[in-house]
Kinemage of the C-alpha trace (Angstrom):
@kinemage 1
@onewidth
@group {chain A} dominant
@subgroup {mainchain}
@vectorlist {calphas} color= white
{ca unk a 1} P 198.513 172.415 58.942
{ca unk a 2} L 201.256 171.722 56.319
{ca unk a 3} L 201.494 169.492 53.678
{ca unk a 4} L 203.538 167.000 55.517
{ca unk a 5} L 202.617 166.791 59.197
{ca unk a 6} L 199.357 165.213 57.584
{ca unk a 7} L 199.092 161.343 57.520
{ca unk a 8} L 200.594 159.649 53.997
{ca unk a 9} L 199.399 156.641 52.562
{ca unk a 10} L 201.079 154.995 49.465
{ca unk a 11} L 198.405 153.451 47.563
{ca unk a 12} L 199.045 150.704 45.221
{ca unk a 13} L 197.134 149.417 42.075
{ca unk a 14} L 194.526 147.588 43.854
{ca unk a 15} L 194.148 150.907 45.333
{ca unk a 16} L 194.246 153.402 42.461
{ca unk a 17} L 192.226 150.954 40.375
{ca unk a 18} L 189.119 151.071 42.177
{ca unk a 19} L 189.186 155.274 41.910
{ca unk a 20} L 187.783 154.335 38.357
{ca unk a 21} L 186.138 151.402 37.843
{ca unk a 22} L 183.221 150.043 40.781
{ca unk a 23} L 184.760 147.290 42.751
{ca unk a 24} L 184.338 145.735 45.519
{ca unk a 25} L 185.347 148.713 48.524
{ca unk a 26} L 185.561 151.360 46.133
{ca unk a 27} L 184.211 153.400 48.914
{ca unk a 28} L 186.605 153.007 50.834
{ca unk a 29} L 189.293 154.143 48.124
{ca unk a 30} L 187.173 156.696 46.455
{ca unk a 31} L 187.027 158.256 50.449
{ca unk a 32} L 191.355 158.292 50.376
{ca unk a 33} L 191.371 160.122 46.880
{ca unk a 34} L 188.447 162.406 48.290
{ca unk a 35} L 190.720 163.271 51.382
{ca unk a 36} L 193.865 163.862 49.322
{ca unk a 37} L 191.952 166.062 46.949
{ca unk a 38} L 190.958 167.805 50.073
{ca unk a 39} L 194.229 168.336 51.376
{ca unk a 40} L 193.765 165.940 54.588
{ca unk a 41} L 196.081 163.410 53.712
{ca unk a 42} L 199.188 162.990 51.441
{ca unk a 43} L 199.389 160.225 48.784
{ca unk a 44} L 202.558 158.957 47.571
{ca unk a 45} L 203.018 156.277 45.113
{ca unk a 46} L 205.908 154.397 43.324
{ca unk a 47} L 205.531 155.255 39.239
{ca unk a 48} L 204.876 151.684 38.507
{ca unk a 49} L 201.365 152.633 39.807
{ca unk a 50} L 200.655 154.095 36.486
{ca unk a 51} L 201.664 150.891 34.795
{ca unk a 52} L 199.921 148.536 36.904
{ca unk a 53} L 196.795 150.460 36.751
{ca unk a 54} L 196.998 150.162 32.768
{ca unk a 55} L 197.907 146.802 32.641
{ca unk a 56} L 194.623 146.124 35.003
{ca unk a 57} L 192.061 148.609 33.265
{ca unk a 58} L 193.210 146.670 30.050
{ca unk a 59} L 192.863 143.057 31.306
{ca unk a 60} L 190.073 144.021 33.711
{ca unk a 61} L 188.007 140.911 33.066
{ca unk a 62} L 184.363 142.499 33.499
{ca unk a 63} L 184.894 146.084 31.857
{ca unk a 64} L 186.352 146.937 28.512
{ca unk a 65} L 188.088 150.091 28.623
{ca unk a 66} L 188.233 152.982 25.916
{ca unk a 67} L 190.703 154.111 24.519
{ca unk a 68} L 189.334 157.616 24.942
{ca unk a 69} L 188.648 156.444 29.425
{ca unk a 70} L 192.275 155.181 29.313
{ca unk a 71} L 193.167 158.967 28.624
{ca unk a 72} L 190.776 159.932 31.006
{ca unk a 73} L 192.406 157.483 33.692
{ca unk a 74} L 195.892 158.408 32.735
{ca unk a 75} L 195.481 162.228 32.684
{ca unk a 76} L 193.756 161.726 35.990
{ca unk a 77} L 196.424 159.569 37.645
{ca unk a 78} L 199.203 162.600 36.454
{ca unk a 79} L 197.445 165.039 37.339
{ca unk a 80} L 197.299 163.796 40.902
{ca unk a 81} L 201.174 164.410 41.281
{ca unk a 82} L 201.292 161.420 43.381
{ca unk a 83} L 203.463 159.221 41.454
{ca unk a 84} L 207.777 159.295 41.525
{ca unk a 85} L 210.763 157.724 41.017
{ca unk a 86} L 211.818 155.350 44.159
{ca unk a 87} L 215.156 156.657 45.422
{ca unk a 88} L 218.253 154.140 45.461
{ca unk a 89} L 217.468 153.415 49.176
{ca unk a 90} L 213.717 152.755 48.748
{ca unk a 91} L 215.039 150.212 45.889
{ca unk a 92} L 217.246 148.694 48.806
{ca unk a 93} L 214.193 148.260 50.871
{ca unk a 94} L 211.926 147.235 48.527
{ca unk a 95} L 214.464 144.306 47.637
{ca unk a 96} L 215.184 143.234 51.402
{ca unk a 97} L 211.268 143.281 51.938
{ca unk a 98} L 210.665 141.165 49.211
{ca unk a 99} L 213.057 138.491 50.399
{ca unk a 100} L 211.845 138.502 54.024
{ca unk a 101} L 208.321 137.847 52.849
{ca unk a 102} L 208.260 136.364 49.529
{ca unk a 103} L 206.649 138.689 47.596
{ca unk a 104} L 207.064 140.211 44.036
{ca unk a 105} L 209.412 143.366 43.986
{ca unk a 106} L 206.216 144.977 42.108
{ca unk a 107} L 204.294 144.495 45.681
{ca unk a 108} L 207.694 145.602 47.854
{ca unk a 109} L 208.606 148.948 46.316
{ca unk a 110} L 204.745 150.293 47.412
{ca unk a 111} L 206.123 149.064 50.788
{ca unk a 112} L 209.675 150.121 50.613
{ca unk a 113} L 208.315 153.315 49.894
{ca unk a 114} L 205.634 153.050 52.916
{ca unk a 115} L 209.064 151.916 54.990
{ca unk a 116} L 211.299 154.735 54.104
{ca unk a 117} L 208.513 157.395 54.252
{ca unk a 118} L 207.068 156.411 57.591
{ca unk a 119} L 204.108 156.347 56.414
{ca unk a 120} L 201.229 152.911 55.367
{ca unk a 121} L 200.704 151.009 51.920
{ca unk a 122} L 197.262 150.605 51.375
{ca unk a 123} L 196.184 147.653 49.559
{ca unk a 124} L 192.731 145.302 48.743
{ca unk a 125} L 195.118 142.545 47.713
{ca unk a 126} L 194.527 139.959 49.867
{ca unk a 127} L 196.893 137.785 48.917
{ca unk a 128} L 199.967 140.633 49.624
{ca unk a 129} L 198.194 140.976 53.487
{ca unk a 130} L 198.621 137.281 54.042
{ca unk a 131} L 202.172 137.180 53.210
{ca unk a 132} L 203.766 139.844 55.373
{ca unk a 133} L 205.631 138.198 57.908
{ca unk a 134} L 208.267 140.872 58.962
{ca unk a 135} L 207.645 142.903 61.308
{ca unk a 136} L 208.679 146.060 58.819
{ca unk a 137} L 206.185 144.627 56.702
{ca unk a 138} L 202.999 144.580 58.988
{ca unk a 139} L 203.704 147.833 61.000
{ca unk a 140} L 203.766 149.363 56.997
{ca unk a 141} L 201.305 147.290 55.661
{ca unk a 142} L 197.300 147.961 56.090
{ca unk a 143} L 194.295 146.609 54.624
{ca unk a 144} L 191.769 149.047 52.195
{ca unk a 145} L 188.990 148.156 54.393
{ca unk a 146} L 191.091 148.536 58.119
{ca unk a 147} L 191.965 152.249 56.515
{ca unk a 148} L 190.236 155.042 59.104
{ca unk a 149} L 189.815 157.384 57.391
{ca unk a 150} L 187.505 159.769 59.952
{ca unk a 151} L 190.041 162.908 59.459
């Protein structure tokens, strides 16, 4: 099976964080990085994943991060080859998204990426689940713990 006729999921920060630090469901997100390393699924991420997962590691208010884990975390999160540049259309979406359900346009471009890829944002925020209203948004939109991931 090629690379891309397998499922893609565009993770976002809630997401990536919980591939290194224990969270609440990081079974369920350690199981989509397993599957990716595997070569089951694709993973696809905005590259404001990188910042929002080292703005959370270093205001994660139960665990204190090294500075030698932050390279560790960083390195890792590279090396993955998951992360890219949103194209001027995905910006496009992104922006209309975050109008039609008042969220951040940090939340829409995961989902304006989902959008134009065809493809489902995964996400533990609750918060972002509650305010998709448009029907773009919930056919793109799925919850960390709704994620099958039986492949």
């Amino acid at each position: 099976m090629e690379r891309n006729e397998i499922p893609r999921y565009i993770p976002d920060a809630s997401v990536a964080l919980k591939w290194f630090i224990e969270e609440r469901d990081t079974s369920h997100a350690l199981r989509l990085k397993e599957l990716f390393e595997k070569g089951r699924i694709d993973l696809e991420a905005p590259s404001l994943l990188g910042y929002e997962v080292a703005s959370a590691l270093r205001f994660h208010p139960k665990v204190k991060v090294t500075l030698k884990q932050f390279r560790a975390v960083t390195e890792a999160l590279v090396d993955m080859q998951i992360m890219r540049e949103p194209t001027h259309l995905e910006w496009l979406t992104a922006f209309r998204l975050s109008l039609d359900n008042a969220i951040s346009v940090y939340d829409a471009i995961y989902l304006g990426l989902a959008v134009s890829r065809h493809s489902k944002m995964v996400t533990a925020d609750t918060s972002l689940l509650s305010k998709a209203r448009s029907p773009q948004a919930k056919g793109s939109l799925l919850a960390l713990t709704d994620l099958t991931l039986s492949i």
